[in-house]
C-alpha positions in Angstrom: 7.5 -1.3 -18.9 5.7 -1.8 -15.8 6.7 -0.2 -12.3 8.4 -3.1 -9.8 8.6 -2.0 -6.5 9.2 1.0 -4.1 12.2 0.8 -1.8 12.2 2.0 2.0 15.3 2.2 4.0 13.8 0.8 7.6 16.0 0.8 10.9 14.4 -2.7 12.2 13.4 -5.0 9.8 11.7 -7.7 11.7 9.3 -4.7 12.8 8.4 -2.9 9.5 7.9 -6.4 7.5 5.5 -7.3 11.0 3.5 -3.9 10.3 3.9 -4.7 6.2 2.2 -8.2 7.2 0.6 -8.6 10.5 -1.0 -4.7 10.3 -1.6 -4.2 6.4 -2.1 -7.7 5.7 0.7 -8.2 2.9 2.9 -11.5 2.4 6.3 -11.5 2.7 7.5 -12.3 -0.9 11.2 -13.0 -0.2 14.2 -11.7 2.0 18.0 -12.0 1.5 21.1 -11.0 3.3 23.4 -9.5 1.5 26.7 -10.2 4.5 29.5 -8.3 2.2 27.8 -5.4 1.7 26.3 -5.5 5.2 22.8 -5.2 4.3 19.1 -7.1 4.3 16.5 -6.6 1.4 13.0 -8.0 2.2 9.7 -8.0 -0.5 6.3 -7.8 0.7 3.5 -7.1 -1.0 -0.4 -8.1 -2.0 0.5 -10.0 -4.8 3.2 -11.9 -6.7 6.1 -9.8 -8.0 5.5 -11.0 -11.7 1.9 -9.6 -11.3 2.2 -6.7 -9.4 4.5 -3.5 -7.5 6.0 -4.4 -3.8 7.6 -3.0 -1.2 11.4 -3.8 -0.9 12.2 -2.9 2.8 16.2 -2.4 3.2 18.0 -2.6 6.4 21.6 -1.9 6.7 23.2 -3.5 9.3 24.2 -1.1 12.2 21.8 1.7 11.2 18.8 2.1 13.3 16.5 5.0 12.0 16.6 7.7 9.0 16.3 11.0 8.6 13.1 10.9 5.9 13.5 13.7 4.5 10.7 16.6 2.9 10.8 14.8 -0.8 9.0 11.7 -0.3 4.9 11.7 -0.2 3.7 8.2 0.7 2.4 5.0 -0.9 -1.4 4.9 -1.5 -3.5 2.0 -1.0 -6.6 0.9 -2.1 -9.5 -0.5 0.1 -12.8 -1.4 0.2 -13.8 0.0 3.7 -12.0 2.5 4.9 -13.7 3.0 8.3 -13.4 -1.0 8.8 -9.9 -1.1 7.1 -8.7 1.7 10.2 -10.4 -0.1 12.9 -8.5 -3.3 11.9 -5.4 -1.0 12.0 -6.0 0.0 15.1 -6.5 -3.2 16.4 -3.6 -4.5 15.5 -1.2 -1.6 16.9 -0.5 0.1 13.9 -1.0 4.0 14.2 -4.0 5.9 11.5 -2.6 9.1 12.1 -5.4 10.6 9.5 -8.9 9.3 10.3 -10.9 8.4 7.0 -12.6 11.5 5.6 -12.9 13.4 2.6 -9.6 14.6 1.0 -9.1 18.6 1.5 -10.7 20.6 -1.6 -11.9 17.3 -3.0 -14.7 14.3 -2.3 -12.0 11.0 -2.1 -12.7 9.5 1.4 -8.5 9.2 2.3 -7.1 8.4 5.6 -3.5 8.2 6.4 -1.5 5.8 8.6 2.4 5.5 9.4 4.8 2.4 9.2 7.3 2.2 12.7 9.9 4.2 10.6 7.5 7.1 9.6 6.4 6.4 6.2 2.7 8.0 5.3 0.5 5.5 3.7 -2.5 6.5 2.5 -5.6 4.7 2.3 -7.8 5.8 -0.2 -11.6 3.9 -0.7 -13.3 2.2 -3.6 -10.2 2.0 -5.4 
């Protein structure tokens, strides 16, 4: 077994898969309507699906935000340069609500960021 993909619901899809690709730097893999049951699915990712987990994005027609919810954490990234990795963020509008720094009760240098629907991602160095 081998772990495929983590699904978001996202209330505009043309502007989570720009932050999923013009902010974090993924490809989009594929996207598909899906007219009778009113819905969108979208794949983006680092990495081909048949080597690696994605994102699936979802959008249902006619619904425009979520609640998120307490349950959900975030999706972790690895990166080379933090510091560098934020400033490109930055640069390119997306929102590093976390500046890099050493994790609480720990040494990890972690920072955090949010997609346009809410979702934490956090970047986490040398991984």
């Amino acid at each position: 077994m081998r772990m495929l993909h983590t699904m978001l619901r996202v209330g505009n899809l043309q502007r989570s898969i720009d932050f999923y690709t013009k902010v974090l730097g993924m490809k989009l893999l594929r996207q598909k309507d899906y007219p009778e049951g009113e819905f969108t699915l979208a794949f983006v990712g680092y990495g081909e699906e048949s080597e690696t987990a994605v994102i699936e994005l979802t959008h249902n027609w006619g619904t425009d935000s979520y609640d998120l919810g307490n349950g959900f954490g975030h999706i972790a990234l690895g990166v080379d340069d933090i510091y560098a990795t934020c400033d490109a963020i930055k640069q390119r509008g997306g929102r590093v609500t976390r500046e890099p720094g050493p994790m609480k009760h720990g040494s990890t240098v972690i920072a955090f960021v949010e997609d346009p629907d809410g979702y934490k991602i956090e970047l986490i160095q040398g991984r």
